[in-house]
C-alpha positions in Angstrom: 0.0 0.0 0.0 2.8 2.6 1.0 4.3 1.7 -2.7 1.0 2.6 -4.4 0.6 5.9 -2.6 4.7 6.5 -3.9 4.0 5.5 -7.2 0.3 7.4 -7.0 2.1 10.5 -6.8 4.9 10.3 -8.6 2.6 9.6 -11.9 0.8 12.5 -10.9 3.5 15.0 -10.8 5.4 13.3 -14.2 2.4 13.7 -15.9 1.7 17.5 -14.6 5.5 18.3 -16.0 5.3 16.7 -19.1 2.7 19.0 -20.4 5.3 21.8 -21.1 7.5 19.5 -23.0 4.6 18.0 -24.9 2.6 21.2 -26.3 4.4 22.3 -29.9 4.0 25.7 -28.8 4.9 27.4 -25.4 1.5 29.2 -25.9 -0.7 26.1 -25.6 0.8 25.2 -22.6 -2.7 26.6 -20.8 -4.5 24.7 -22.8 -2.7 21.5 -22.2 -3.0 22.1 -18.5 -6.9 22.7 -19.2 -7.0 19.4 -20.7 -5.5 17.6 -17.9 -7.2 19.3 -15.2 -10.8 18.5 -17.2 -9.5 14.5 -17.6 -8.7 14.4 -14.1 -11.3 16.2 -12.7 -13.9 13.4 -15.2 -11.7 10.5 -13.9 -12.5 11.6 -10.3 -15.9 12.0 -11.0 -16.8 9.3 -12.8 -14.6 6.8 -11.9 -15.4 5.6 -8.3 -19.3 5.7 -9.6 -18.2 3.2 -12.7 -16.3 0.8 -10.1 -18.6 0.9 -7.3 -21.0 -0.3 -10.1 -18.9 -3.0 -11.1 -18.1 -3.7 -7.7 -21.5 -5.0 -7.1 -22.3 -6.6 -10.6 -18.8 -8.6 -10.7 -17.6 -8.4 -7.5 -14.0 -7.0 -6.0 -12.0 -9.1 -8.3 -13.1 -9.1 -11.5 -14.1 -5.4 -11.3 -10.4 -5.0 -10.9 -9.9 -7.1 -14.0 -12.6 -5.3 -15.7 -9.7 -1.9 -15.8 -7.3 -3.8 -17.6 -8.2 -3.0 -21.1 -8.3 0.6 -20.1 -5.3 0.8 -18.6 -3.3 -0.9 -21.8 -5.2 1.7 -24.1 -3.8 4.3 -21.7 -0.2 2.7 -21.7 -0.3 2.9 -25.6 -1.3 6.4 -25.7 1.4 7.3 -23.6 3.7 5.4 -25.4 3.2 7.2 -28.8 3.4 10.6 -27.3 6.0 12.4 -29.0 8.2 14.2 -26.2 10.2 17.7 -27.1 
């Protein structure tokens, strides 16, 4: 548990820095940070609704399994971002 409150943050704050070196232009920098804070602020929203829901269709387990293909489709986004 203390590793996944490590790692928690650390993704965080990588991914909050990267938007600078991501953005083409120094001027859309806002607008990347706009992006994020909307994604975030969905994910938040949304997601503890969406896995409470699974929760009590599936059950613990498999509503874990059941963010698996979401999490490779997010992996592979990241992947292909194209770094300054």
């Amino acid at each position: 548990m203390v590793l996944t409150g490590l790692l928690g943050g650390a993704v965080a704050t990588a991914v909050w820095a990267a938007v600078p070196e991501v953005m083409d232009h120094p001027r859309l920098v806002g607008m990347g940070m706009a992006i994020l804070m909307l994604g975030q602020s969905v994910g938040y929203s949304i997601g503890p609704a969406v896995f409470s829901r699974l929760v009590q269709t599936l059950g613990w387990a498999d509503a874990g399994y059941a963010w698996i293909p979401l999490a490779l489709a997010a992996a592979t986004v990241g992947w292909f971002v194209e770094v300054r």
